[in-house]
DRENDO-1510 file (C-alpha; in Angstrom, 1 decimal, always signed):
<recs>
REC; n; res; u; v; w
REC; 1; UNK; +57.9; +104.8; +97.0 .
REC; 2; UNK; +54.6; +105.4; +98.8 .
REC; 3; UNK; +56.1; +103.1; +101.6 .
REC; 4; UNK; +59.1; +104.8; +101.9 .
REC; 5; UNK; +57.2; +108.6; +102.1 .
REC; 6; UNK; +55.0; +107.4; +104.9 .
REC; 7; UNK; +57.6; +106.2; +106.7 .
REC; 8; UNK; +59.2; +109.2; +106.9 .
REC; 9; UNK; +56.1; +111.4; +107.4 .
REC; 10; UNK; +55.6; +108.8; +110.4 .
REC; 11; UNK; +59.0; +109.7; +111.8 .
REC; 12; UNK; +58.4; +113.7; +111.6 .
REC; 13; UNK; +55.2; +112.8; +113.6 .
REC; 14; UNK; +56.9; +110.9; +116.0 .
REC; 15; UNK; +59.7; +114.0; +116.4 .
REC; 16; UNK; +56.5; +116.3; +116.6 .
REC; 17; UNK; +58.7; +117.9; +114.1 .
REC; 18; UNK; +57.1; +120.1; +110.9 .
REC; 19; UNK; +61.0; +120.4; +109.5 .
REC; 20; UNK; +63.2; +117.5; +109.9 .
REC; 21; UNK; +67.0; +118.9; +109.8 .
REC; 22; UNK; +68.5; +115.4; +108.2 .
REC; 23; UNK; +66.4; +112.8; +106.5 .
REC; 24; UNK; +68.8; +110.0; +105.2 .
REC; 25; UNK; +68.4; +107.1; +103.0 .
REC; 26; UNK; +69.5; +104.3; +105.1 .
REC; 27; UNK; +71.5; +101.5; +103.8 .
REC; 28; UNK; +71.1; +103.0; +100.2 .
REC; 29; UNK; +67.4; +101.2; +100.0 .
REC; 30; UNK; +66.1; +102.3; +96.5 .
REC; 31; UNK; +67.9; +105.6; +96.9 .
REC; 32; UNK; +67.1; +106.4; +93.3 .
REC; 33; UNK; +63.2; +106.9; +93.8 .
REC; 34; UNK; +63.3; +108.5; +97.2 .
REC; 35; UNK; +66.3; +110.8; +96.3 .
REC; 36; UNK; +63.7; +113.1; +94.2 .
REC; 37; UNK; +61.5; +113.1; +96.7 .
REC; 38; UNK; +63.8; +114.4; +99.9 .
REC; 39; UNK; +64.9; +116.8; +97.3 .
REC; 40; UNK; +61.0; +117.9; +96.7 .
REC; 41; UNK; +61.0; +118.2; +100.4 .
REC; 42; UNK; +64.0; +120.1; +101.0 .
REC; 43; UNK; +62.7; +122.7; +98.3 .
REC; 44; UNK; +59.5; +122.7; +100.1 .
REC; 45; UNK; +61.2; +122.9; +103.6 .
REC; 46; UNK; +60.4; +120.1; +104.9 .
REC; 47; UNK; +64.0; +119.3; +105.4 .
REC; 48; UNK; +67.0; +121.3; +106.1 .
REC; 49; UNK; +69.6; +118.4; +104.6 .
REC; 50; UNK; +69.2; +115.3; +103.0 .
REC; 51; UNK; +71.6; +112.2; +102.8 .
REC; 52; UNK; +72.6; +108.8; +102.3 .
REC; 53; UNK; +73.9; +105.7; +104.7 .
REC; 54; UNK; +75.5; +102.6; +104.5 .
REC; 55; UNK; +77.9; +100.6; +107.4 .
REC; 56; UNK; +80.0; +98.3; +105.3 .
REC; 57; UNK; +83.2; +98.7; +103.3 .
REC; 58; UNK; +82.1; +96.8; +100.6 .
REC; 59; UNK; +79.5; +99.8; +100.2 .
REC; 60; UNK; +82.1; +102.8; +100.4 .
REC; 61; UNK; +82.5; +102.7; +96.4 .
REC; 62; UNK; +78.7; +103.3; +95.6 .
REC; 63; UNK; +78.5; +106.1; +98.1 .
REC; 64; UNK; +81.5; +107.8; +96.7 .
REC; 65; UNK; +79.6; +107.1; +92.9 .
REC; 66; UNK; +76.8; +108.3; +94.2 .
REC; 67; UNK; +78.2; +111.4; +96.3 .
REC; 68; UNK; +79.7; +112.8; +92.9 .
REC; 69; UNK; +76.6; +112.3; +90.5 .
REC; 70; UNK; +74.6; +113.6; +92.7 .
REC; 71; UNK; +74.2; +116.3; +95.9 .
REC; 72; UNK; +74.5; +115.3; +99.4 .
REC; 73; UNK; +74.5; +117.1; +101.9 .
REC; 74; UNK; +75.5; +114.2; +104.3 .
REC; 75; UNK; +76.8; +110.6; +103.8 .
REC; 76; UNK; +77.0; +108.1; +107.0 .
REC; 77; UNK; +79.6; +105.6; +106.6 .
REC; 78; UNK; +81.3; +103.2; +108.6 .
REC; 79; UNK; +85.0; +104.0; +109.9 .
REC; 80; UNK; +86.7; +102.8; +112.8 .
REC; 81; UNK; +90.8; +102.6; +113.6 .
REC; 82; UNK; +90.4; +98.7; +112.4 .
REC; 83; UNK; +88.5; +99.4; +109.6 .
REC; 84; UNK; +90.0; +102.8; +107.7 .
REC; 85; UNK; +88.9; +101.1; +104.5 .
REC; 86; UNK; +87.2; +105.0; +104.3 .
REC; 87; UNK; +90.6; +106.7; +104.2 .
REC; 88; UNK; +91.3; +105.2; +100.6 .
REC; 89; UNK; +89.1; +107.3; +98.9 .
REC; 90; UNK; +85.4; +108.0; +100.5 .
REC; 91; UNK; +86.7; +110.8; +103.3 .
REC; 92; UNK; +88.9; +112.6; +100.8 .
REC; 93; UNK; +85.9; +112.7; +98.4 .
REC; 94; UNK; +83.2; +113.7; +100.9 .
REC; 95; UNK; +85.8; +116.4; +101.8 .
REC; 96; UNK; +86.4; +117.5; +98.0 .
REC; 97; UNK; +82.7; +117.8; +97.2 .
REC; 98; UNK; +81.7; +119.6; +100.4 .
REC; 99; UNK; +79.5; +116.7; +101.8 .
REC; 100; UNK; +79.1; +116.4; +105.8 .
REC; 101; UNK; +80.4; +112.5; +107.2 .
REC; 102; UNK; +78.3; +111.3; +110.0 .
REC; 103; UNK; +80.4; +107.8; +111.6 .
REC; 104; UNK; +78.9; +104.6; +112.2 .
REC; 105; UNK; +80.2; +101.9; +114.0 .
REC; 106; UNK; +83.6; +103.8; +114.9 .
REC; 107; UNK; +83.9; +101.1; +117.7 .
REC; 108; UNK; +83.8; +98.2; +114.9 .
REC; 109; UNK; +80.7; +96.9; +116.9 .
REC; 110; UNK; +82.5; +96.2; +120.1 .
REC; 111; UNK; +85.4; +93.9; +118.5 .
REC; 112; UNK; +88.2; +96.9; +119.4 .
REC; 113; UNK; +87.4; +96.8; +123.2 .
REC; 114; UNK; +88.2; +92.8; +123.0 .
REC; 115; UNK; +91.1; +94.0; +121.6 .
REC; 116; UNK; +92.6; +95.8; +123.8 .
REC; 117; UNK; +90.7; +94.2; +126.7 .
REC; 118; UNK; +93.4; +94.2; +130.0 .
REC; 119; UNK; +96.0; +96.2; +127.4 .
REC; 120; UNK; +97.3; +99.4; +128.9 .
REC; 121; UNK; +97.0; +102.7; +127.0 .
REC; 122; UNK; +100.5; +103.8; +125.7 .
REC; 123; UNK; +101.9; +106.1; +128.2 .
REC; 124; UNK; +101.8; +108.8; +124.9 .
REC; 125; UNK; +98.1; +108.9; +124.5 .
REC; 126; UNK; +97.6; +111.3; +128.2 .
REC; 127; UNK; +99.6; +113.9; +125.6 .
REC; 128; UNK; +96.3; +113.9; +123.9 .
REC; 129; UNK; +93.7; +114.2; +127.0 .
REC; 130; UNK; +93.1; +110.2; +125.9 .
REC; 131; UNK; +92.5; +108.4; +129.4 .
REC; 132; UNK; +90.3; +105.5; +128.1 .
REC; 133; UNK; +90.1; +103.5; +124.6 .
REC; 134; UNK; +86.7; +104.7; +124.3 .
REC; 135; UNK; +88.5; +108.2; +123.6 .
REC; 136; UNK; +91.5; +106.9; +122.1 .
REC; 137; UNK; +89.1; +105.4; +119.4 .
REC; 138; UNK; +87.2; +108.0; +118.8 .
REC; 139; UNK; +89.7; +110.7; +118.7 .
REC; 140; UNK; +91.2; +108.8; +116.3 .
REC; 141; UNK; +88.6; +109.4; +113.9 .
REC; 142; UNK; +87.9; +112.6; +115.3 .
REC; 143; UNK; +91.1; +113.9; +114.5 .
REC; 144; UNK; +90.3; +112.9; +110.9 .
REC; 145; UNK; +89.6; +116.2; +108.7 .
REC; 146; UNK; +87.0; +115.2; +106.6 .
REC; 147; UNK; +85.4; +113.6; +109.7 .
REC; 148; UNK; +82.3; +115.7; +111.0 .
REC; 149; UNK; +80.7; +113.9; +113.8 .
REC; 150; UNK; +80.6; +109.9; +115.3 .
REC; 151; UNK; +77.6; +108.7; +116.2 .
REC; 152; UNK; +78.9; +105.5; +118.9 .
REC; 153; UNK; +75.4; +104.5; +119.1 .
REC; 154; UNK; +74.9; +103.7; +123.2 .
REC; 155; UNK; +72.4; +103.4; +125.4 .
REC; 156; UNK; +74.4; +103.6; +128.5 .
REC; 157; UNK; +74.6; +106.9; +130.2 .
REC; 158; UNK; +77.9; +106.4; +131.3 .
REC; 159; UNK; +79.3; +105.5; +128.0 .
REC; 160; UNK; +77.8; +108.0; +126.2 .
REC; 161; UNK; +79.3; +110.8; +129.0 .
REC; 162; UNK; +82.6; +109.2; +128.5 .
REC; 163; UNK; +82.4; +109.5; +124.5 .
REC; 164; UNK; +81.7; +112.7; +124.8 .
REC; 165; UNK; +85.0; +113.5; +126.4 .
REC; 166; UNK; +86.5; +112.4; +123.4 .
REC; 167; UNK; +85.3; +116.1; +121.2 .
REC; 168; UNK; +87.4; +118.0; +124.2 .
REC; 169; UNK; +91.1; +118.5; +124.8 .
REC; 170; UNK; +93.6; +117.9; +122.3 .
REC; 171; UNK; +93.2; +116.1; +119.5 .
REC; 172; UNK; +96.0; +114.4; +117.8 .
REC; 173; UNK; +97.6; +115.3; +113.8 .
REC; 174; UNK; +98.4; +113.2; +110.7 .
REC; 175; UNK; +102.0; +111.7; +112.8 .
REC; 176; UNK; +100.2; +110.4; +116.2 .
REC; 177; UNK; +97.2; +109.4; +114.4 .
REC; 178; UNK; +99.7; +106.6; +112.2 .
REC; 179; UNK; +101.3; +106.3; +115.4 .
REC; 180; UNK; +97.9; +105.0; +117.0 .
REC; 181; UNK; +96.8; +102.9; +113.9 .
REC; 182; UNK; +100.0; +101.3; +114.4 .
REC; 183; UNK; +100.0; +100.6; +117.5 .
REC; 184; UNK; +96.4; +98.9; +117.3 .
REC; 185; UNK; +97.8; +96.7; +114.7 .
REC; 186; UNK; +100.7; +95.7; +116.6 .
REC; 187; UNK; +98.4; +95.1; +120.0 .
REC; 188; UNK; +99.0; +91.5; +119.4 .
REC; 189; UNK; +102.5; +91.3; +119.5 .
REC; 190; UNK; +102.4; +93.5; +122.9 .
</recs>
């Protein structure tokens, strides 16, 4: 437990910050001892919200046990229009019990743009200010409601302008987001 308090004492020094807004527990890593603990902070006001990560499917089921024992504020969670695992159960739940969704990996690690690598956009997606599968993928889970932000996780200025893009304009509802879903699972037969 000491570990895991210095670490994050480091990472408010690092900030320079004396009240960290989110403090997470990342991949679930012995949540159960340093949940009291952010929770003693948060009282304190060292933190503003406290929360809990993971980036694999096989992980949505704990978060969702773990979101409705105990309060989140946040819960970061893999989703991506390949991988909607998350729309069985975990966004409708974070949604139910008021709990903020941070994104990971909404890009499924690269694997969508090989995809759709030298695949044209349907004609359809301009309706939706979508000129790029960077935005047509995260629009998609944009568009989700229980969906608060994505976090695409780049380093490239460009890339990160162009993702930006994708929290303006028009975003699509329930009917053109199955109609996306679809037609990124029928890509292959295109």
């Amino acid at each position: 437990m000491q570990a895991g308090i210095h670490e994050m004492e480091e990472s408010m020094k690092k900030m320079k910050r004396q009240c960290m807004d989110l403090m997470q527990i990342h991949n679930l890593v012995d949540w159960k001892t340093h949940l009291p603990q952010l929770r003693r902070w948060k009282e304190a006001g060292k933190i503003r919200y406290i929360g809990i990560t993971h980036s694999t499917d096989s992980s949505h089921e704990e978060l969702e046990r773990i979101m409705r024992s105990e309060k989140l504020d946040f819960v970061q969670f893999n989703y991506s229009i390949t991988y909607r695992h998350a729309e069985k159960r975990l966004l409708a739940a974070a949604a139910d019990l008021g709990v903020a969704t941070i994104i990971n990996r909404p890009f499924a690690e690269g694997s969508l743009f090989k995809k759709v690598k030298d695949k044209p956009l349907p004609a359809w997606a301009q309706e939706y200010d979508m000129d790029s599968w960077s935005l047509f993928f995260l629009k998609y889970i944009l568009s989700h409601p229980a969906v608060t932000c994505v976090i695409p996780a780049t380093g490239n200025s460009v890339h990160a302008a162009e993702n930006v893009k994708a929290g303006t304009g028009k975003l699509p509802g329930e009917e053109v987001r199955k109609k996306m879903a679809g037609y990124i699972d029928n890509l292959s037969f295109l």
